[in-house]
N, C-alpha and C positions, 0 to 999 in steps of 0.2 A: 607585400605586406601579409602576416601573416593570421590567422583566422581571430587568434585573440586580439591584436591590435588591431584586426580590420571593428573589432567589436567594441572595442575601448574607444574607438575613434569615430563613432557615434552608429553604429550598425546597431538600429533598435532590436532591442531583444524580446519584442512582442512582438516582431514582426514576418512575416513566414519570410523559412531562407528561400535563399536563390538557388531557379532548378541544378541541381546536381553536375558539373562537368570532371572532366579527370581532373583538374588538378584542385577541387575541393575534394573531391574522393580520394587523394593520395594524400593530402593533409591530412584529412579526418582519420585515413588508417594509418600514418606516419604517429600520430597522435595517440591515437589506441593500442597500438603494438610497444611501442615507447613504455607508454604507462602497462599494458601489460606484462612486460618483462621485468621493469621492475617491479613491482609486485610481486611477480614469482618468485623472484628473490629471498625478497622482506616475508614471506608467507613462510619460509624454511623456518624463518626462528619461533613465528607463533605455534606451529604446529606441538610445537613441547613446552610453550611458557606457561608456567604456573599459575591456576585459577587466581591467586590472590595479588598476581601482575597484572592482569588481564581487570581485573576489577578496580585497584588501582589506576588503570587507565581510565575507568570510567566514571569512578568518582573524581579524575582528573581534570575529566573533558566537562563536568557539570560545574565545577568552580571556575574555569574555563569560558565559561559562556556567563556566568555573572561576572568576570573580572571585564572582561572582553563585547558587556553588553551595549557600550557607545560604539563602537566599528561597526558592532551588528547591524546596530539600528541605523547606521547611518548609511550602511549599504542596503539595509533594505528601503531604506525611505527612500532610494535613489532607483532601488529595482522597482518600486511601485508606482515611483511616479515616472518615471518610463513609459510603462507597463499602462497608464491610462492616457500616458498622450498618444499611444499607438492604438486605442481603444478598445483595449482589452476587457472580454465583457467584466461583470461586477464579482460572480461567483469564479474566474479563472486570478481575481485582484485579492478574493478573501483566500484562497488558498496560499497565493504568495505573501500575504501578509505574514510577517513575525513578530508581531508587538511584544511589550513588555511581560504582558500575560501567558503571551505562549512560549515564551520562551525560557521563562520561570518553568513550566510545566513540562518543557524539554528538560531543564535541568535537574529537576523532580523526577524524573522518567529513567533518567540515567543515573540517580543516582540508587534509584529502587531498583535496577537490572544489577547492578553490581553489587548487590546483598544477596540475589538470587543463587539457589547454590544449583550449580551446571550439573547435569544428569551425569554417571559413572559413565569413564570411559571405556570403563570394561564389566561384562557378565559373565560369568558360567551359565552354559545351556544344559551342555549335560556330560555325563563321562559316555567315552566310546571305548572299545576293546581292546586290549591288549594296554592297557595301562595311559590310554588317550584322554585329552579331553577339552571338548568344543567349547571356546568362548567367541561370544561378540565383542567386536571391540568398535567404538566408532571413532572416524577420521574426519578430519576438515577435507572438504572439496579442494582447497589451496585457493585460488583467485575464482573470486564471483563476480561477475558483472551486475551493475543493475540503473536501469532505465529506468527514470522517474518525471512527470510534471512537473513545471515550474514548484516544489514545493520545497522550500531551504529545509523545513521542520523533516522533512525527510531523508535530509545530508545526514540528521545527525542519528534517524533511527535507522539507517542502513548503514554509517559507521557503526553506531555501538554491537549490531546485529553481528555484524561480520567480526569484530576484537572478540566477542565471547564467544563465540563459536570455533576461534580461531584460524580464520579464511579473511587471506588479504582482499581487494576490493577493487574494482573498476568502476567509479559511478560518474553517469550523464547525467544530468538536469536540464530542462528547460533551459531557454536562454535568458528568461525573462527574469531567472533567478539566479543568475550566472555569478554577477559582483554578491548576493549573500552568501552563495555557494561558498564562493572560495573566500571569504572571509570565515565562513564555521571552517573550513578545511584547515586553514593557512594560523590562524591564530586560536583557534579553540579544540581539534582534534591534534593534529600535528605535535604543538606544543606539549598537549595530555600525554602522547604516547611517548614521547622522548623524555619527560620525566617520569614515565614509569619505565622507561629503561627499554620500552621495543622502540624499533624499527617502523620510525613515522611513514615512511615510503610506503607503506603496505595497503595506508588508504590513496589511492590516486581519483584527482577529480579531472575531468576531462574539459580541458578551459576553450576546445574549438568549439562553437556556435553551429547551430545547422544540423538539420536529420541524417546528413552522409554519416557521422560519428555514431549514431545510433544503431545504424546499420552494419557499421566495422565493428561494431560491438559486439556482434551476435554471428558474425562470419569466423571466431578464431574457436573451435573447437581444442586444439591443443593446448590452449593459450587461457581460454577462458570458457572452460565447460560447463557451466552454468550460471543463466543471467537471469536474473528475477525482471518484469517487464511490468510498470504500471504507466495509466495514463487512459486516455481519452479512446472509446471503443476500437474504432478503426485504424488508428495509425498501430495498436497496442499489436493489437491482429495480424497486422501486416509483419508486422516485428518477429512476432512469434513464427508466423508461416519463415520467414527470410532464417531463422533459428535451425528450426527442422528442417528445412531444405542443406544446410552446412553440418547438421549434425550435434546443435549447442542443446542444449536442454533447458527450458523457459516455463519459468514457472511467471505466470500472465495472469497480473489483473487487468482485463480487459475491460471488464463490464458489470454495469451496477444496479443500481433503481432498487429498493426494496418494499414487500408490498404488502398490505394491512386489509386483514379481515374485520367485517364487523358483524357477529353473531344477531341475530334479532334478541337473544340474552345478552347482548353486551350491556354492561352498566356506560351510561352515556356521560356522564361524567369524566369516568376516567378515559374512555374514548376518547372526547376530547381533550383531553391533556396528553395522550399517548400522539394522537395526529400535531399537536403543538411541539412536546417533544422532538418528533422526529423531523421538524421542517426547520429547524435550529439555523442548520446551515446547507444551504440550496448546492452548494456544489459539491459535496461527498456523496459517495457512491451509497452508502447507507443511510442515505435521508429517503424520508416516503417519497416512493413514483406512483404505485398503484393503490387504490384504496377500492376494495371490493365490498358492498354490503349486499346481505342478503336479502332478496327478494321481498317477502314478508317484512323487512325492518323499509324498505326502500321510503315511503311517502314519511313514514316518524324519525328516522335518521336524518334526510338529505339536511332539512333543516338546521339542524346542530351544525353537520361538517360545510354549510353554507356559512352561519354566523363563526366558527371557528377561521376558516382562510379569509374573511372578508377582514376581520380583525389582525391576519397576520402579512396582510398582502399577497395574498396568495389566491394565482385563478385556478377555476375549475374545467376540465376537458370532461360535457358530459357525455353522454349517448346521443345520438350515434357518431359514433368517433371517425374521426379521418386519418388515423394514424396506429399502426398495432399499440395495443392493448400496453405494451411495456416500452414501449418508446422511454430515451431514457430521460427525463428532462434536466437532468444536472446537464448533459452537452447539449442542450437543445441554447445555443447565445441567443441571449436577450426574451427566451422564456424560462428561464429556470423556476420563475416562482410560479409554477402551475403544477398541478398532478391530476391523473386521471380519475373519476370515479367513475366506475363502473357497477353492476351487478352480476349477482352468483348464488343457482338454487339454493347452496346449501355449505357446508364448510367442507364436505368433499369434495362439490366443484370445483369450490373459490381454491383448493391447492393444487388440484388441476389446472386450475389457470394460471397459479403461479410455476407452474412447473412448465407448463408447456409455453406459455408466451412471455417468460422474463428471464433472465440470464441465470436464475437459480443461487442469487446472493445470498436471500435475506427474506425470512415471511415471519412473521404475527399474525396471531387470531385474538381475537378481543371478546373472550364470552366468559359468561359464566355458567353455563350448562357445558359440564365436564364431560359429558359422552360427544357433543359437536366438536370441544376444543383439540381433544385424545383423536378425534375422524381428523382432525386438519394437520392436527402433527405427522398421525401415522399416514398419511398422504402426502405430504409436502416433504420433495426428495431433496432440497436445495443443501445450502454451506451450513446457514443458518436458522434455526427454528424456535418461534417465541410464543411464549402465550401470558397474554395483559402485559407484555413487555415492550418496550421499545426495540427495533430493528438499530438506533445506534449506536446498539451495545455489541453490536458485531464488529467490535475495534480488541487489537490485541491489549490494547493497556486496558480498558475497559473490563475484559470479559476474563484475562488471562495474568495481568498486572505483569504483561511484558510489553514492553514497543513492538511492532511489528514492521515487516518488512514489504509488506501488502497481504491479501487477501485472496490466497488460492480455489477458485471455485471449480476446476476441475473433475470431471466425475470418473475418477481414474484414480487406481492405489495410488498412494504418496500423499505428503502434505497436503489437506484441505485444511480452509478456513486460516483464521490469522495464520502467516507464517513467523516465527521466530527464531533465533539462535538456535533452540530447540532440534527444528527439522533440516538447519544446515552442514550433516554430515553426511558422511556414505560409513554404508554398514558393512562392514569385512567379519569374514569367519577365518577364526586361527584355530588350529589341532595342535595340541602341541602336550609334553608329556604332562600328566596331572601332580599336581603337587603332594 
């Protein structure tokens, strides 16, 4: 039997695979090599289709997903309630969720990317001698992989990511979203691209079940030279090591928790709306983890952000902690709805602490005396830097009014922060005679 039918024939998809032997591993990469290939394919013709094909696709795949919004739902209401008899915690069930709301706003999403006008595929840099002259030019990667959480809403921003950039696609998902998976793939992307005239093959979704396929995903450097990797700290990690070890290039959201200063000027009011704000939704990586207040506000603060989580359901981890400082609690099952507070001299501590004990996603400061807030910015090395703002405004449609493909936190040239269509090319230099 084979991985998909062992999965259609009731192989919970919330439920961890079965350890690894050879003959799931030669499935999983019979499976990814398959779909790799062709894709390489199908990527020949995107490489030169017309911006206004390419968008066409994607106002295709938004009307796509309203024609096609009962299959959806009824494959998600089938992946969900799986997904809670296998007891998946509540914030791993909001991510898989795709109700009628989000999905609207998926359609909204894609259809505001394909208005967007795609950057010049070519510059002049400058003339060279003897009658030369050096232009950039940017190129699609061809086939990108990418590793994703159970999160369907992410099939469709790592398809449209990949048609506008024009790079075919390799994408995993969780198992636990496997039936909405391939329902966005099969009736809402598919169909978009064959009535704008590409080569639907070009998105492949990987329909075996199980971590071995995640892993064949990141072992084909010829095949599939760079895989974008999101998901839960440790497994993400492991992925990216298994990447660099074969040679693939992984651009990894691994890790998240974002962290909130509170000035002894902070206006407390909108503190508390900004700590509300950002606890919206327990399991994204840009909700509050850390809330640091300053020393001097400590005994007239705690109060507020007491009566604030008490009203939101949400616990408090005070001093003295039993756990580093940025523990992250989005993965923390069955305590998501706690965050830390702790204290911090001063607002160049408090981005010292965000620097050195958090993953470097995502920081706020909350004051109004502009000389502490200007110390916390120019301190604070991370992705993202706010001040009286919310940290879940560190989303590419949010901040950028593009979809993204995750959130590269990397401290290393290249794409940081949202990743988009944007930064998925390679940059070639041509010489050639000047016009």
């Amino acid at each position: 039997m084979s991985g998909a039918a062992r999965y259609l024939a009731g192989h919970g998809p919330g439920q961890a695979a079965d350890p690894p032997d050879r003959v799931v591993e030669a499935e999983a990469l019979s499976a990814v090599l398959a779909a790799a290939r062709v894709a390489r394919v199908a990527a020949r013709q995107l490489a030169s289709t017309p911006d206004g094909q390419l968008d066409e696709a994607l106002r295709g795949m938004s009307a796509q997903l309203d024609r096609r919004s009962a299959e959806v739902a009824v494959a998600n209401e089938q992946d969900v309630r799986a997904a809670r008899a296998n007891g998946l915690p509540a914030a791993m069930i909001d991510r898989l969720l795709l109700d009628t709301g989000r999905a609207r706003a998926a359609a909204s999403q894609l259809t505001a990317l394909a208005g967007i006008t795609p950057e010049p595929g070519m510059r002049v840099i400058r003339a060279l001698p003897g009658g030369l002259e050096l232009q950039e030019w940017r190129r699609p990667v061809g086939v990108i992989g990418a590793n994703f959480e159970a999160r369907p809403n992410v099939v469709l921003d790592m398809a449209s990511q990949l048609i506008k950039s024009r790079n075919a696609g390799v994408l995993r998902t969780g198992s636990a979203a496997l039936r909405t998976a391939a329902v966005l793939a099969d009736e809402v992307i598919g169909p978009a691209m064959q009535a704008a005239g590409l080569d639907p093959r070009a998105i492949q979704l990987i329909r075996v079940p199980g971590r071995a396929t995640a892993f064949a995903l990141v072992r084909q450097p010829k095949l599939i030279p760079l895989v974008i990797l999101r998901g839960s700290g440790t497994s993400t990690r492991e992925l990216a090591t298994e990447a660099a070890i074969h040679g693939v290039r992984a651009l990894a959201h691994a890790d998240g928790g974002a962290v909130m200063y509170l000035d002894h000027s902070a206006n407390q009011e909108l503190a508390g709306q900004l700590i509300e704000s950002s606890l919206d939704r327990l399991g994204v990586c840009n909700r509050l983890n850390l809330l640091l207040v300053q020393d001097s506000a400590w005994d007239t603060t705690l109060p507020m952000i007491s009566t604030v989580c008490l009203r939101l359901g949400i616990s408090m981890s005070l001093p003295p902690h039993d756990h580093p400082l940025g523990h992250e609690w989005a993965l923390d099952h069955g305590r998501e709805a706690t965050i830390t507070v702790a204290r911090a001299a001063d607002a160049g501590d408090a981005a010292e602490i965000a620097n050195t004990e958090t993953s470097g996603l995502a920081a706020t400061v909350v004051a109004e005396d502009n000389a502490a807030a200007r110390q916390f910015l120019h301190t604070y090395a991370g992705t993202g830097a706010f001040w009286n703002a919310s940290t879940r405004l560190l989303d590419g449609y949010k901040m950028l009014s593009v979809p993204e493909t995750g959130i590269n936190i990397d401290a290393v040239p290249g794409p940081r922060g949202p990743v988009t269509f944007r930064d998925l090319v390679l940059r070639q230099y041509v010489v050639m005679p000047s016009a």
